[in-house]
C-alpha positions in Angstrom: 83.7 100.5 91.8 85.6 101.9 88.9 88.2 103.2 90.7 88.7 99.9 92.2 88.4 98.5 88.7 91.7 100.6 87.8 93.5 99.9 90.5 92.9 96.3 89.9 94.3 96.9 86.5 97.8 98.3 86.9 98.2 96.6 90.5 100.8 93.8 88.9 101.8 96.7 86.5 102.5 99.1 89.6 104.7 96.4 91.4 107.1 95.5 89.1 107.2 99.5 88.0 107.6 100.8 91.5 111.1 97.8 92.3 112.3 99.9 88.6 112.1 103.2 89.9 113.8 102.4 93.0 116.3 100.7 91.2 116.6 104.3 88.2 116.6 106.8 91.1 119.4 104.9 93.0 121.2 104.8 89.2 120.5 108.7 88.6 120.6 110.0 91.9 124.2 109.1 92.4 124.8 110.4 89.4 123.6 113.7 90.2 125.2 113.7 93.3 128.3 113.7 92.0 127.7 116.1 89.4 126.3 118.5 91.7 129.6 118.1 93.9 131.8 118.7 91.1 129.9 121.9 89.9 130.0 122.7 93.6 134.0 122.2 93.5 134.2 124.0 89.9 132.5 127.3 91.1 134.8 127.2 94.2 137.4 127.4 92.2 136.2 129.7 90.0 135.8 132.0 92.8 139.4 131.3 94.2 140.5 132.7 90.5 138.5 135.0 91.1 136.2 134.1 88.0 133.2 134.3 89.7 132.1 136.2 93.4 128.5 134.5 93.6 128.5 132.0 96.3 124.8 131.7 95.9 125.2 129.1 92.9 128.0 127.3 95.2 125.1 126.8 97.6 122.8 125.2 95.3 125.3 122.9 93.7 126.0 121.4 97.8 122.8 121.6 98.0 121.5 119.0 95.1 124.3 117.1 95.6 123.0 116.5 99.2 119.8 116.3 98.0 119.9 113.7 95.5 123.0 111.5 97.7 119.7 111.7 100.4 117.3 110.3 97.5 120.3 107.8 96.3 120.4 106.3 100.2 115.9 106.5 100.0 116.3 104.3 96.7 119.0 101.7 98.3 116.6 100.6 100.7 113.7 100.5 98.0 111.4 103.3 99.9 110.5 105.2 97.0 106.6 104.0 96.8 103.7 105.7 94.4 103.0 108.6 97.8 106.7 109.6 98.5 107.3 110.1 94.8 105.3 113.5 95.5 107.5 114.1 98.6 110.7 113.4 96.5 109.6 115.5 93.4 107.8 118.2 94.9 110.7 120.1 96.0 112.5 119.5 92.7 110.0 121.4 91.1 109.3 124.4 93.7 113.3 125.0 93.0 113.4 128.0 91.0 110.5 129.5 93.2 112.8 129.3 96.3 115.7 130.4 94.6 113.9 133.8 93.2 113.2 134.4 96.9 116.3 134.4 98.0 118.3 136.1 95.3 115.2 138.7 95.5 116.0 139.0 99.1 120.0 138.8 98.5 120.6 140.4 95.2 117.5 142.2 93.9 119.2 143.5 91.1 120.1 140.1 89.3 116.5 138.3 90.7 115.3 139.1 86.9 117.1 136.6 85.2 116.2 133.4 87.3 112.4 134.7 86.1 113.6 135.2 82.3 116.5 132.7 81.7 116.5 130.0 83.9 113.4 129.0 85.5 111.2 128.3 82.1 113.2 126.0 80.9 113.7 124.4 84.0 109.8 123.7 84.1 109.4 122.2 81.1 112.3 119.7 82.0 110.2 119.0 85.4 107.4 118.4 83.6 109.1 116.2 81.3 110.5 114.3 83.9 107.5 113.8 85.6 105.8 111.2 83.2 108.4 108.7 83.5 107.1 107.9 87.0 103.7 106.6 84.9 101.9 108.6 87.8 99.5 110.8 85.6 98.4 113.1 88.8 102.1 113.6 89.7 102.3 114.7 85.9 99.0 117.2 86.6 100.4 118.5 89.7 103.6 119.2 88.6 102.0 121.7 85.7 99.8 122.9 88.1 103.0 124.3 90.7 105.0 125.3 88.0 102.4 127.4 86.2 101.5 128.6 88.9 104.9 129.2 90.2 105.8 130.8 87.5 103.0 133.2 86.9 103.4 134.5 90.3 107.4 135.3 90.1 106.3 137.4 87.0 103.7 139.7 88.9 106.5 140.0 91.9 109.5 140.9 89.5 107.5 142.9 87.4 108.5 146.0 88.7 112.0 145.5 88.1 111.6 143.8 84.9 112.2 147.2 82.9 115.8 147.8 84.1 116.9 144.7 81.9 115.1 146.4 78.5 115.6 150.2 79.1 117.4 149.9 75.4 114.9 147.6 73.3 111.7 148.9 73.1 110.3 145.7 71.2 112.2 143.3 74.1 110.3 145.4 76.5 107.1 144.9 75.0 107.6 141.4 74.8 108.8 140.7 78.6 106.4 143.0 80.0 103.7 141.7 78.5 101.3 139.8 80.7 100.1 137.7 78.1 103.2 136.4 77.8 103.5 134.9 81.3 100.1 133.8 81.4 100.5 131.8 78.1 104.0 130.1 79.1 102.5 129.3 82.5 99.3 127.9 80.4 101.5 126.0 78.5 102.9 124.3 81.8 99.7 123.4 82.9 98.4 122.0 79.8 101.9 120.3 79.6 100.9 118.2 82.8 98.1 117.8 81.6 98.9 115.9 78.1 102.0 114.2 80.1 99.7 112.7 82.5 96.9 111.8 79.5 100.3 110.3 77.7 101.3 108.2 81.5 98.3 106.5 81.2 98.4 105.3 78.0 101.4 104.5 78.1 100.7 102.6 81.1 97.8 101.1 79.8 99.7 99.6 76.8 103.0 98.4 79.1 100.4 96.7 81.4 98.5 94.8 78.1 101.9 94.3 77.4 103.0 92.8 80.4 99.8 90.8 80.3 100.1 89.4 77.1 103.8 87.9 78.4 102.3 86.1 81.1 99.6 85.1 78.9 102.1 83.3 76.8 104.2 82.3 79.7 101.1 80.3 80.9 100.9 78.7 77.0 104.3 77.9 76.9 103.7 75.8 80.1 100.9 74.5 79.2 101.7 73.3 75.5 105.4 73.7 75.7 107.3 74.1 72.5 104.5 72.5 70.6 102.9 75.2 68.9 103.6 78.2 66.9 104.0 81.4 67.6 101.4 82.6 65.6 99.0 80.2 66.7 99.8 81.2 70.7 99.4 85.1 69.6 96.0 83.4 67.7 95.0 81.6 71.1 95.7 85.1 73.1 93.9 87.3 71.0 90.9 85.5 70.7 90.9 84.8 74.3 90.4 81.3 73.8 88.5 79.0 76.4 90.2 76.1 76.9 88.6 74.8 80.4 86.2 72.0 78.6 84.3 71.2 75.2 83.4 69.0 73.2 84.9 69.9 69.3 85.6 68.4 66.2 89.0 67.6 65.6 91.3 65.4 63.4 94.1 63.3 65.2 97.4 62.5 64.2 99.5 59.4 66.2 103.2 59.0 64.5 105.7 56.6 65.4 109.1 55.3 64.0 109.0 51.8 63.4 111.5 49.1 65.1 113.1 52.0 66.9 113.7 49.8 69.8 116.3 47.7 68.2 117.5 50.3 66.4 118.5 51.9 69.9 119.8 48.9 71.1 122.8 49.6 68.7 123.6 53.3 69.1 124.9 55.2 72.3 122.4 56.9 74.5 123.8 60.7 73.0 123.7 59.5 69.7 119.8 58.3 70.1 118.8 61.8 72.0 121.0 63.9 69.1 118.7 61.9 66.2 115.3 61.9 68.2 116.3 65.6 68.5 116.6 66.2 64.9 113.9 64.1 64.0 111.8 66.1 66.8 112.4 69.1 65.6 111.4 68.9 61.8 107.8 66.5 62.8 107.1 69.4 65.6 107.7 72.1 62.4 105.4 70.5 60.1 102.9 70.1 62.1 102.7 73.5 63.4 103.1 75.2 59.8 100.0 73.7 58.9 97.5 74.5 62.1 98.0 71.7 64.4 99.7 70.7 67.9 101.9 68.5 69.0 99.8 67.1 72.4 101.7 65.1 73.3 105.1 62.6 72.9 104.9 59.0 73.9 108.2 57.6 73.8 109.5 57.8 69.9 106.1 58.9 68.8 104.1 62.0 68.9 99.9 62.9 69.3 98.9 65.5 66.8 95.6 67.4 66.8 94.2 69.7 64.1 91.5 72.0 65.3 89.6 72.4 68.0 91.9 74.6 69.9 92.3 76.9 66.9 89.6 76.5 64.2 90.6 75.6 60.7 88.9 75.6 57.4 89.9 71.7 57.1 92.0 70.1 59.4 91.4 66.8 58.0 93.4 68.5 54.9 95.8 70.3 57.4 96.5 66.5 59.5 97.1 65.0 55.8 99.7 67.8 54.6 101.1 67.4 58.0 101.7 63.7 57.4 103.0 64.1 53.8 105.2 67.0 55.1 106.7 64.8 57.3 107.3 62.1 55.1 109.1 64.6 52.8 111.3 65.7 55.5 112.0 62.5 57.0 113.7 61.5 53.9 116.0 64.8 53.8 116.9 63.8 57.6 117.5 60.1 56.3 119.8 61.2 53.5 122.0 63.1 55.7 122.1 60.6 58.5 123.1 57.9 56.3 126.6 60.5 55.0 127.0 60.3 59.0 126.4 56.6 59.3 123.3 56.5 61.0 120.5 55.0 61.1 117.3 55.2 59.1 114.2 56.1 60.3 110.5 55.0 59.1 107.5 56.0 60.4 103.6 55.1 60.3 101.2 57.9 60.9 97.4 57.0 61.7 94.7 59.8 61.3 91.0 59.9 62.5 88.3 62.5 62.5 85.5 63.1 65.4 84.1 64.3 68.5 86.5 64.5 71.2 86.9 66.3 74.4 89.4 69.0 75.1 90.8 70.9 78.0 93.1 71.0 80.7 93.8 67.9 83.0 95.8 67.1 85.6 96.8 67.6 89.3 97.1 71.3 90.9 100.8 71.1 90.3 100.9 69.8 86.8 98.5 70.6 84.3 98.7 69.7 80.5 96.4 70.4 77.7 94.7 67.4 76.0 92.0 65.9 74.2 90.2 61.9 74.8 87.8 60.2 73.8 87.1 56.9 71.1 89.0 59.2 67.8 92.1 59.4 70.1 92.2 55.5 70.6 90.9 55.4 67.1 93.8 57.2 65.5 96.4 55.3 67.5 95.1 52.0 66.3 95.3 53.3 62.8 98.6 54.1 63.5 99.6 50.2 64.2 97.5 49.5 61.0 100.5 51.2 58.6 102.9 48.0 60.1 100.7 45.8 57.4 100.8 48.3 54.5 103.2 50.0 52.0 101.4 53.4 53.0 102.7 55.0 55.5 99.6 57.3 56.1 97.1 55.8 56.8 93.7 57.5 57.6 89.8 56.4 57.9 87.1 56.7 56.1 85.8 59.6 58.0 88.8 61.7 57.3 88.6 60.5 53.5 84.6 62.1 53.4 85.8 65.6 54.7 89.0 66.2 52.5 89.0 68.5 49.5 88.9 67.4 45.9 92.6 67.6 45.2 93.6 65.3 48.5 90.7 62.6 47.3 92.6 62.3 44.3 95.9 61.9 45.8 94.1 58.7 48.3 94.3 54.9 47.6 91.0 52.8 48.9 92.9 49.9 51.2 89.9 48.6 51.9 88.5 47.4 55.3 90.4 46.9 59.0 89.0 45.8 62.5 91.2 47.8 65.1 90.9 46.8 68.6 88.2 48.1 70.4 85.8 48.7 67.5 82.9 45.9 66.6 83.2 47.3 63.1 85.3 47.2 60.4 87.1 50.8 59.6 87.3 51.7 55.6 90.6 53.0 55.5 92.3 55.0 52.8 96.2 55.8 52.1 98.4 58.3 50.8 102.2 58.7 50.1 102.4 62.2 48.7 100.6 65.3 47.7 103.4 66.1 44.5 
């Protein structure tokens, strides 16, 4: 159960990793194709000068360059999966143990210095290597065969060992040492070890990672452009459930008045470039202070304050919103009328109460809402601001749960009957907070 719990948990992690490796190997391996071709075509000529006589390192260059041109023609076709990683990396790291063989078998006298110079450093490299393929037993293995590996070339060259330290007492004492070997081929295997720990969490934080990006990608659809960053990292940290409930929430509805003739007289660009402006500064207010934007009907906008994400007050929050907006809307009308545009004025109607939230619509569209009687109450407040000076307008229910400082700000406009309410509403005004 738990391993099927893991590989649950980097399965959409392990597919887009395994289409990058493919994609780095066919990058790197041509790269080290070449390079092993041109040191392959540098020692010939050094042995043409007569610079060097070893044709054993001329048969290694050809042979990584073969080597890695076969890996580059493996990654082209995207065949490098999680089990032929092993079969691809394997003989990369058993390398040095082949080539001690042979020059043991070839040249016994120089076999010494692939143990002591060469090899070691090699390793580490390998193991290095190995935890960019995230595969944390790859990692393992690899510290395993070169430890290992390298242990055991030390107990076969051990006998020769003392012709390269006949004149250093001290070196001697050093190379010959067991201790020595056992603790660099230690080192290896631990060094798998901590890679492979370090794969995983790396792994682990990549995948929450990648997780987190769709998590927002899903937000992104599902509220658009509407809310702030902070309050979609808000939403997918605390892991929000937005199927269905019933919450508390305040609700904004803004709308410009008499924008249809004012349309009538401008050119459709120059009505989507000023709805964009206008658009843009609303959407910031409201977000700056806790809310969303729901929704936009036309030349208005549906604003909700909690609920989604829990505030101290949205009724305060909805009422800085509005006030913010007023504020800005007259910046916006002062440079559209240098430009020769038209003026905008708005009405904004706020209400506080139960509603119910969640996602609604068809399998192919879904959006994120809220309904119920303090939606349709709020809208009607909205029309309400048509027979006042105050532009924000809110009801008496709002007015109860603001804080000392709004109440102050708030005009008493007495008593409305909106459409669909036997009662009258108490409703209350304000034009600015300063």
């Amino acid at each position: 159960m738990r391993r099927i719990k893991k590989i649950n948990e980097f399965e959409n992690f392990d597919y887009h990793l395994i289409g990058e490796i493919n994609l780095n190997f066919k990058r790197g391996s041509i790269f080290a194709s070449i390079l092993g071709f041109l040191c392959l075509l540098a020692m010939l000529i050094f042995i043409l000068n007569k610079v060097e006589r070893d044709l054993f390192e001329c048969f290694w260059a050809g042979f990584f360059g073969l080597y890695f041109l076969l890996i580059f023609f493996i990654a082209s076709k995207n065949k490098i999966g999680k089990i032929n990683q092993y079969f691809i990396f394997i003989p990369l790291i058993i390398f040095p143990l082949i080539a001690f063989i042979i020059r043991s078998s070839i040249f016994p006298e120089v076999r010494e210095s692939y143990l002591v110079e060469k090899s070691m450093p090699y390793y580490f490299l390998m193991i290095i290597i190995s935890g960019f393929f995230f595969n944390h037993k790859l990692s393992i293995l690899t510290g395993l065969l070169t430890g290992i590996e390298f242990f055991s070339m030390f107990l076969v060259g051990k006998p020769h060992l003392m012709q390269m330290i006949k004149d250093d007492s001290y070196l001697g004492n050093i190379i010959m040492n067991p201790s020595y070997y056992f603790f660099q081929s230690f080192s290896m295997m631990f060094g798998g070890i901590i890679i492979g720990l370090l794969s995983i969490t790396m792994k682990k934080l990549i995948n929450n990672f990648l997780k987190e990006e769709k998590e927002k990608h899903s937000i992104d659809k599902l509220f658009g452009q509407f809310v702030s960053h902070d309050i979609k990292n808000k939403i997918i940290n605390e892991k929000k459930d937005i199927i269905g409930e019933r919450k508390n929430v305040a609700v904004m509805f803004s709308d410009i008045r008499s924008f249809s003739s004012l349309s009538e007289s401008l050119s459709p660009e120059s009505i989507v470039l000023q709805l964009n402006q206008y658009f843009d500064k609303m959407v910031n207010c409201v977000a700056s202070n806790g809310g969303t934007v729901d929704k936009f009907i036309g030349d208005g906008m549906m604003c909700v304050f909690g609920g989604l994400i829990e505030l101290d007050n949205p009724c305060d929050s909805a009422i800085k919103a509005a006030c913010m907006m007023r504020g800005e809307l007259q910046t916006l009308n002062s440079n559209w009328e240098n430009k020769s545009f038209p003026q905008f004025d708005i009405g904004i109607g706020i209400h506080y109460g139960d509603v119910l939230q969640g996602t609604i619509g068809s399998k192919e569209r879904k959006e994120f809402t809220v309904i119920g009687d303090t939606v349709n109450t709020a809208s009607r407040l909205e029309s309400v601001t048509k027979d006042f000076d105050y532009k924000i307008i809110f009801s008496d229910v709002v007015y109860g749960e603001l804080s000392d400082e709004i109440k102050a700000k708030s005009v008493s406009l007495g008593s409305v009957n909106v459409k669909g309410k036997k009662k009258n509403i108490s409703i209350f005004g304000v034009s600015s907070l300063t």
